[in-house]
N, C-alpha and C positions, 0 to 999 in steps of 0.2 A: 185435214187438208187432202184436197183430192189429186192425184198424180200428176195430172195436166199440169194445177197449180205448182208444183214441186218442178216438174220438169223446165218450166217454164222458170219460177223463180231462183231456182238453186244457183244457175249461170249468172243471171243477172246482181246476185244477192254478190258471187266470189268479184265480181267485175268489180265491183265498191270495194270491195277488201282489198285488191292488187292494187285501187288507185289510188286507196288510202293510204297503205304503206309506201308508194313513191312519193307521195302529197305530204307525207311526215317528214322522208324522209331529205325532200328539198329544200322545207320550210326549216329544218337543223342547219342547212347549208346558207339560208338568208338570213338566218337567224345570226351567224358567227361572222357573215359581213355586215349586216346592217344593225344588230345588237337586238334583243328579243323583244322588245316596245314596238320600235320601226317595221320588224321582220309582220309581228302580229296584226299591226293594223294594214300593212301590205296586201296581207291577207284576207281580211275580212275586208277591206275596202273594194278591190279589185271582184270579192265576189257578190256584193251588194251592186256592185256596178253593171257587170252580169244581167243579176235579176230584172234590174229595171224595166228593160224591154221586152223581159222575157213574160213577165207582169201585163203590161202594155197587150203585147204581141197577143199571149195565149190566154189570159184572164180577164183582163177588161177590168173596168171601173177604177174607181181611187183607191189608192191603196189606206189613206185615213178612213173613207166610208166602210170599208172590208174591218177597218181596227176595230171600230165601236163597237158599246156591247161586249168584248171580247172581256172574260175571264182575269184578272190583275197575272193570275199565275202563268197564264201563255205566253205572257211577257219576259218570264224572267230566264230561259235559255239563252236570248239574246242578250240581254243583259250581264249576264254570268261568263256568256262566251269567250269574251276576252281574257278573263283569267284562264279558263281551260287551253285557250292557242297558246299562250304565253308559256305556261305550266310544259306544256307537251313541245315546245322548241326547248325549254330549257333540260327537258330531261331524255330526249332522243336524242341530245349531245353529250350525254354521259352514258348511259346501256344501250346505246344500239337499235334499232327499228323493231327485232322479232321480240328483244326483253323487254323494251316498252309496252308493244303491242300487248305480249302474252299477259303484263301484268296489270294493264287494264281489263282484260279478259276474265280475270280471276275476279275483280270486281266485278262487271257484268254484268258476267253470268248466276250470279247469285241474287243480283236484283231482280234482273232480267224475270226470272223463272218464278219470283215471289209477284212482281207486275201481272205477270201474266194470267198467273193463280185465282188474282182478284178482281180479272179485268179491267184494271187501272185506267179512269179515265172514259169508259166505254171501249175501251179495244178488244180485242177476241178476247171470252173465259177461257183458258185453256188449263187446265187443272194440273196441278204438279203430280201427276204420275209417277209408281214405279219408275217406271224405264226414263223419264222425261228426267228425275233428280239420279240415277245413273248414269245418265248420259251426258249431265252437268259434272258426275265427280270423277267421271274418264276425262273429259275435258278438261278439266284443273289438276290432275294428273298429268297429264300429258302436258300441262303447259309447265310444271313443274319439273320433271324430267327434260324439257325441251332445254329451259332456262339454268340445268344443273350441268358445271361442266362434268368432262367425261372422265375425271380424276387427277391429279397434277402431281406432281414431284416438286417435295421441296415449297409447299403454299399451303393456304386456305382456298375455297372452292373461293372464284372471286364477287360470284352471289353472296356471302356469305361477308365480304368486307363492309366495312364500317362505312366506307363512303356512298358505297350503294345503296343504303338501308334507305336512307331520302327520297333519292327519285324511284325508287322501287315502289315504295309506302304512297307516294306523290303521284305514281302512274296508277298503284291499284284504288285511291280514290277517285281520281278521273272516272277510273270504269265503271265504276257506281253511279258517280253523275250523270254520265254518259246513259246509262241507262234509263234514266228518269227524264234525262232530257230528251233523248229518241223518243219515249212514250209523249211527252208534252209536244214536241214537234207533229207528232204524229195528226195528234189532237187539233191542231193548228192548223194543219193541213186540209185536214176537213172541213175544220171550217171558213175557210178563207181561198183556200190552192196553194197547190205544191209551192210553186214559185212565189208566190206573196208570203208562204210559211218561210220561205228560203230565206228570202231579203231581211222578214226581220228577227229570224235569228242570227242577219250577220249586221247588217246595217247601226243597229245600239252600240254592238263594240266598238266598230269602227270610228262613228260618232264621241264616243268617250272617250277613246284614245286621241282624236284629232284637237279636241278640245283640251286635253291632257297636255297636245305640243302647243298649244295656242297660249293659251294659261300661263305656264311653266316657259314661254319659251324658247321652248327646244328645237331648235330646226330638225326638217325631216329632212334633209338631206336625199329627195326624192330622185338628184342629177346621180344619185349611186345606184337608183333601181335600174337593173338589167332588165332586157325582155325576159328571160327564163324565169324572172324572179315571181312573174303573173301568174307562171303557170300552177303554183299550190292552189292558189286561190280560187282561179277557172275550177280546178279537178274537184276540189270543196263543194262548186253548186252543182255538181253532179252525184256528187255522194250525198250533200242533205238530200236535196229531192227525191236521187232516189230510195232512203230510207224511208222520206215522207210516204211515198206512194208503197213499197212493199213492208211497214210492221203491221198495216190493219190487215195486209193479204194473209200472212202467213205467220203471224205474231211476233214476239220482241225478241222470245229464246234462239228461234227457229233464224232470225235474220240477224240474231248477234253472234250466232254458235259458227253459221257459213262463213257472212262476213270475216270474224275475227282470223277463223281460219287457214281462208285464203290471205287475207293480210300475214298472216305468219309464215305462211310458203313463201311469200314475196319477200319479208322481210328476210328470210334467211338468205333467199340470193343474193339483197340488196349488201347482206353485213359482209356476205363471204367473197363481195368481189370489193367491199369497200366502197361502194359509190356515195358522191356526194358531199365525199370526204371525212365520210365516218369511218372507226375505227373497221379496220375486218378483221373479222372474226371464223375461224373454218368451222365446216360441216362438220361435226364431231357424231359420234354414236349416239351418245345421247339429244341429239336435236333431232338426228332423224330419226328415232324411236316416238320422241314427242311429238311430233307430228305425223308418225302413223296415229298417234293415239287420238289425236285431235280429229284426225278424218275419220275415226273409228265414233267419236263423239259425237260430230253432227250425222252420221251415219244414223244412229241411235235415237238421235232428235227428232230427225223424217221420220221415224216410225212410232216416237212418240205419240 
């Protein structure tokens, strides 16, 4: 990667990760009034809705003539998607924005860097390096020590409780996902456009959750949705897009290592002031030691 590129990407790469963690951590807060089915298709509804014209506006053609032809497997992020929003409201209500974050990260990053390895997909070869599988195990150090409290009197660390072990295990398989679905997004993208990749990897969930309340039922109870409650969903088609457009610049490690990053600096303000109505949680020695270690990681990554 040539500096330009970095200079350029790095900023843009942390901008996704700060909006991701307030996009988490609002969709925890619509999740706990509207129940986590409602909160999830809010979400993806509102940002299929987005696309449309955004499709129209900057892309042009049909969006069925753009489908044809297409690959079975480009399909299935959006398809999937709806379990990952669900999955991730229900467990940023029990650890918090940065322990969430961190331990999707720890997933990842270890697919992340194997993707890359093989150039999955056609996206950049980028060979897992010395420095490149260093800079991944300072990274998962760091996110480990972020995630460990700083000692307690009188306890177990509370990482360490029975009842965390779930959404902890549940967040670090997301990260995996996540990983393989940014590469297929990516893919998508290319071949179609950002914003037509966008839509449908939100538009399927949406669809199957609508049909879920239709089926079953269930009122949505849509006279509950607040305006605030748009806003995960809006921040969503700003963070697929722009992953779509920067893992082919700078590849999957390089924009999951910033990314996850800067979402863990935000998440830690987010947990220590309590917003949103999650627990808060203080700045302890060890989270801001973990997150030297993390800026030390993608530090490592650029130079990889």
């Amino acid at each position: 990667m040539s500096a330009i590129t970095i200079a350029i990407a790095l900023p843009a790469v942390a901008f996704l990760g700060v909006i991701g963690s307030f996009s988490s951590a609002l969709n925890g807060l619509v999740g706990r009034r509207l129940g986590t089915l409602r909160a999830t298709y809010v979400f993806l509804a509102i940002g299929a809705l987005w696309c449309v014209p955004l499709v129209a506006l900057l892309e042009g053609g049909s969006v069925a003539s753009l489908a044809r032809g297409l690959p079975w497997y480009l399909y299935l992020p959006g398809l999937l998607n709806v379990f990952l929003i669900a999955n991730l409201i229900f467990v940023v209500n029990r650890i918090g924005t940065m322990v969430m974050t961190s331990a999707m990260f720890c997933g990842q990053v270890v697919v992340s860097i194997a993707l890359d390895h093989v150039g999955y997909l056609g996206l950049p070869l980028i060979p897992a390096s010395p420095l490149r599988l260093v800079s991944a195990a300072v990274l998962v150090i760091g996110i480990v020590v972020a995630v460990t409290p700083s000692g307690r009197r009188g306890g177990s660390p509370a990482l360490l409780s029975s009842t965390l072990m779930l959404p902890l295990a549940m967040a670090f398989a997301q990260g995996a996902a996540l990983a393989v679905i940014s590469a297929l997004n990516a893919v998508l993208g290319r071949e179609t456009g950002t914003f037509t990749s966008t839509l449908f990897f939100l538009a399927p969930g949406a669809a199957i959750l609508l049909l879920w309340f239709v089926l079953g039922r269930t009122p949505l109870r849509l006279s509950e949705v607040s305006p605030g409650f748009l806003l995960p969903g809006s921040l969503n088609v700003i963070g697929i897009a722009g992953g779509v457009i920067l893992v082919p610049l700078v590849g999957l490690q390089f924009t999951t290592a910033a990314r996850v990053t800067a979402s863990v600096l935000a998440g830690l303000y987010i947990d220590r002031r309590g917003m949103f109505g999650l627990p808060q949680q203080p700045v302890t020695r060890n989270r801001v030691l973990g997150t030297g270690l993390l800026t030390l990681g993608v530090m490592l990554t650029v130079l990889g």
